[in-house]
N, C-alpha and C positions, 0 to 999 in steps of 0.2 A: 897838556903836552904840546910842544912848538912844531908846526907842522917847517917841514923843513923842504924850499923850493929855494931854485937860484932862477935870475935872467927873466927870458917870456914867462915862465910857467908862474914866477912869483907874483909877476904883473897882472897874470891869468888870475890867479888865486885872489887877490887885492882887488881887483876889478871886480870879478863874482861879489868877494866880500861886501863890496862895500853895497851895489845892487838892490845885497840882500838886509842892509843894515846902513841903511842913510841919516845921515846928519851927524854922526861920529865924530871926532876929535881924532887927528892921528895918534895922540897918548891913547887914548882908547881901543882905534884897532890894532894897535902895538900891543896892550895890555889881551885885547882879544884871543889874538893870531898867537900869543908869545913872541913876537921877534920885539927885535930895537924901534924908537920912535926913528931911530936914523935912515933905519935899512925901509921901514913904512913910509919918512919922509922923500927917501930919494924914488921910491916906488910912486906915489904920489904925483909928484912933480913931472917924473916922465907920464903916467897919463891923463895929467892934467892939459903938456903940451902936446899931447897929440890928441887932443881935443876930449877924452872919455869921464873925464871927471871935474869938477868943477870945485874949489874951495871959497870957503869965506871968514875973514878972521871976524872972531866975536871977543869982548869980554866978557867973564864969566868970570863972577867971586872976585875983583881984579887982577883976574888973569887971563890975556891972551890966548884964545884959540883957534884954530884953524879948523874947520869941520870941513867934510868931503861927503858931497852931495856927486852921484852919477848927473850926466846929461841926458836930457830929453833924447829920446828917440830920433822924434822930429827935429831935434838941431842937429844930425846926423847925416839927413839926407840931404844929397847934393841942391845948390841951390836951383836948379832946372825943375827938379822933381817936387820942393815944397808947393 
């Protein structure tokens, strides 16, 4: 069953997700989570630009994938503190 969030809380939830389940394909945590790859792609993307997650396209079977790997910790903290 599709866990059903909008806005922060999705981001929230997508974020945990992925955490706890790295190296994924968005068709996958779509497949996962039950939403769309669309509503996961656009989830994605915003926090990828605000720096929390990192993608890398692969192929695979000859097909294009995007997987979504979390960031390091340590790339997190401001550049004074590393």
């Amino acid at each position: 069953m599709a866990v059903v969030l909008k806005g922060k809380y999705a981001e929230d939830f997508i974020y945990e997700f992925v955490n706890k389940n790295r190296g994924l394909s968005i068709y996958e945590i779509a497949k996962k989570v039950g939403w769309s790859s669309g509503k996961v792609h656009n989830i994605v993307r915003s926090l990828e630009e605000a720096g929390l997650v990192k993608t890398e396209l692969i192929v695979e079977g000859g097909r294009v994938k995007r997987k979504v790997y979390p960031t390091s910790w340590t790339e997190l903290l401001p550049e004074d503190v590393k």
